[in-house]
C-alpha positions in Angstrom: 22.8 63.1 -16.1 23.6 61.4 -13.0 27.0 62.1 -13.2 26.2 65.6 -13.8 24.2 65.9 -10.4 27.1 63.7 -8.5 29.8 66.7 -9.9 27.2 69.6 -8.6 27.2 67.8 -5.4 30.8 67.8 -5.0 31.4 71.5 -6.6 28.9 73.1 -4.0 30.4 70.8 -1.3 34.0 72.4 -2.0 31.7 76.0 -2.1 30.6 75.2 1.0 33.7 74.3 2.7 35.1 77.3 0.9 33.4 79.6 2.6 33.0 77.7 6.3 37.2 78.3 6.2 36.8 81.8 5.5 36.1 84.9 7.0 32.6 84.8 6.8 32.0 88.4 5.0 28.5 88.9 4.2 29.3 89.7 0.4 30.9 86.2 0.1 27.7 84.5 2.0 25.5 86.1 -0.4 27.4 85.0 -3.7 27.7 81.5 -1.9 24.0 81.5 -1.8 23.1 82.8 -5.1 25.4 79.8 -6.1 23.6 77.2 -4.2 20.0 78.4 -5.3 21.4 78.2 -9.2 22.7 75.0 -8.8 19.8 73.7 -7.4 17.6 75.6 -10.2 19.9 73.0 -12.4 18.9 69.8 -10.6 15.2 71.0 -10.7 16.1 71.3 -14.6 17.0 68.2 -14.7 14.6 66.2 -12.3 11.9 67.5 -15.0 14.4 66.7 -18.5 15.1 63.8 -17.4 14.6 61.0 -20.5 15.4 57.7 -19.0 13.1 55.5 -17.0 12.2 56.7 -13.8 10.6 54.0 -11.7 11.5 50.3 -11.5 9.4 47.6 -13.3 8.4 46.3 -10.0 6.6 47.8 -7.1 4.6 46.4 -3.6 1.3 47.8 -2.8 2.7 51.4 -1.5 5.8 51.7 -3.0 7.0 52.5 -6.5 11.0 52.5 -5.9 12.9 55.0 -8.6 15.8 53.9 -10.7 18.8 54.3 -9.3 20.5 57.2 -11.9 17.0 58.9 -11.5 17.4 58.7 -8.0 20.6 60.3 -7.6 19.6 63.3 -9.2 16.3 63.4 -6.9 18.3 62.8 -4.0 20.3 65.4 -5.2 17.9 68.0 -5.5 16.7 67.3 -2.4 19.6 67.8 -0.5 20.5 70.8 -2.7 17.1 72.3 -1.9 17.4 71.6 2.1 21.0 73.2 2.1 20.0 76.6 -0.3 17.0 77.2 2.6 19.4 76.8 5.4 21.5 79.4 3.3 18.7 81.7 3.2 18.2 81.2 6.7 21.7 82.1 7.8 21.5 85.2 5.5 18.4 86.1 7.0 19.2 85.8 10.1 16.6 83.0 11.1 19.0 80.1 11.9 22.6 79.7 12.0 22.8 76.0 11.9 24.7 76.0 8.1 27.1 78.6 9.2 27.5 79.7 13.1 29.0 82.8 13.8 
């Protein structure tokens, strides 16, 4: 599954870059981030199915470190999350930082 989370990264990276090189039509925007929202849907998918161990056998008083395939695909969904908001800020209107105009 971690794999699987490393090749969304790098197919909504190439979406991304996609449409920062084009011309920056609102239809394409739109598709753009109905593709970043379903791809992060997937990585919440998985963050939940996820069967293998999920913490490490060893921990200090605060901290509880996850594995490191489980961590990808948190880390993942994080930065999938973070990025589908900005989207829906550009589209909004809110904040150009993802895309500037």
């Amino acid at each position: 599954m971690s794999i699987i989370a490393i090749l969304i990264d790098i197919i909504t990276t190439g979406a991304y870059f996609f449409q920062a090189q084009s011309s920056m039509a609102r239809p394409l925007l739109m598709v753009g981030t109905g593709f970043q929202i379903l791809m992060t849907l997937v990585l919440l998918v998985m963050c939940f199915s996820y069967q293998g161990r999920r913490r490490h056998r060893y921990w200090t008083d605060t901290y509880h470190p996850f594995t490191f395939r489980f961590g990808i695909i948190a880390l993942s969904f994080v930065v999938n999350a973070l990025v589908a908001v900005l989207y829906v800020f550009n589209i909004m209107g809110i904040n150009s930082v993802i895309f500037s105009r």
